[in-house]
C-alpha positions, 0 to 999 in steps of 0.5 A, spaced: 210 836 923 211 829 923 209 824 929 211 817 931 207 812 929 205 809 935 201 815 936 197 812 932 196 807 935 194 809 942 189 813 938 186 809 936 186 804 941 183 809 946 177 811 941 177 803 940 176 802 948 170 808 948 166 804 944 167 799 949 160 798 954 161 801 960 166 799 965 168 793 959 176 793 958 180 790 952 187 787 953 193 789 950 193 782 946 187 783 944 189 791 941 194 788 938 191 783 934 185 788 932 191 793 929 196 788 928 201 791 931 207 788 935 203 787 943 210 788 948 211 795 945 203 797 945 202 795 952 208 800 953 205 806 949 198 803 954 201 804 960 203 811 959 196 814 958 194 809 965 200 814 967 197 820 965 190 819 967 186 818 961 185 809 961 185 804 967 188 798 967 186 791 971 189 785 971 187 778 971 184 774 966 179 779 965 184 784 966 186 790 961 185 797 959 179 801 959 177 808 959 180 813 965 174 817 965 168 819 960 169 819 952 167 827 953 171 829 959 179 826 954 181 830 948 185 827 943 191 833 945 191 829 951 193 823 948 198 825 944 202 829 949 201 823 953 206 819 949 208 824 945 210 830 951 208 837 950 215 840 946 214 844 940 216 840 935 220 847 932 226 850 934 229 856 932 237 856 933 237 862 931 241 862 924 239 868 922 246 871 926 250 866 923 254 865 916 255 871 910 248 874 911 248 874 919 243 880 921 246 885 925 244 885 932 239 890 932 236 886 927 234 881 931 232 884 938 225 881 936 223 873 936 224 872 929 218 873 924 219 864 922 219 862 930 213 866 931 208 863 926 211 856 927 208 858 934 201 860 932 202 854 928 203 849 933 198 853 938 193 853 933 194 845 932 194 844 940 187 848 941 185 845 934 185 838 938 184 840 945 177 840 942 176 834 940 174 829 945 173 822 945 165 822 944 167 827 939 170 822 935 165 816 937 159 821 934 163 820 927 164 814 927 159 809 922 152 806 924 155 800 927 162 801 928 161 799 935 157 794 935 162 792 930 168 794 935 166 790 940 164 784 937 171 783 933 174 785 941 170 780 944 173 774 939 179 776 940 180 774 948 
């Protein structure tokens, strides 16, 4: 499974806004500039988890993204599917009737056998990142790498 990039961007910036203190917010240039990424299309990736519940945004001069809830309470499969949707990322168009070894019909009453696993497979990885939250991530993070964080954030502004 391949995803777009720019889902490692939002999670990124997502467990970067948790390490902020309390109630403190980052603005998209300021992410951008942090990551070196292109700021126009990381505000849009921002806004959609602001659409999804998972970070506020405010605006102003002291405006920008901060975590929706705690740290414990958002899940990486929450980000992800937030800019990535919830669509399997296999799709049996079932060419196992097809072409010279075409299985007959009564072959093929069940689901095949190859959709099958690659459901458990993406079921396994949906309930694999779904236990994973925010303060998971933060509780591995180096000795230090907040302070850090919001160090270089704050000579961003």
């Amino acid at each position: 499974m391949k995803l777009p990039v720019s889902t490692e961007w939002v999670l990124h910036c997502a467990s970067t806004l948790a390490q902020l203190d309390p109630g403190a917010s980052a603005s998209a240039a300021q992410l951008a500039l942090h990551y070196d990424l292109p700021a126009p299309y990381l505000t849009k990736q921002l806004k959609e988890l602001v659409k999804a519940g998972l970070l506020a945004a405010s605006t102003g001069p002291r405006g920008g993204f901060r975590l929706a809830r705690p740290a414990a309470e958002i899940t990486l499969l929450q980000i992800v599917e937030a800019v990535d949707g919830r669509s399997t990322p296999y799709e049996c168009r079932e060419i196992r009737r097809q072409g010279r070894g075409a299985l007959p019909p009564e072959e093929c009453e069940r689901i095949c056998v190859l959709a099958e696993k690659m459901a458990d497979a993406h079921r396994a990885w949906r309930a694999s990142l779904a236990g994973v939250t925010l303060a998971d991530i933060l509780a591995e993070l180096p000795e230090g790498a907040p302070a850090r964080t919001r160090q270089r954030l704050a000579g961003t502004t």
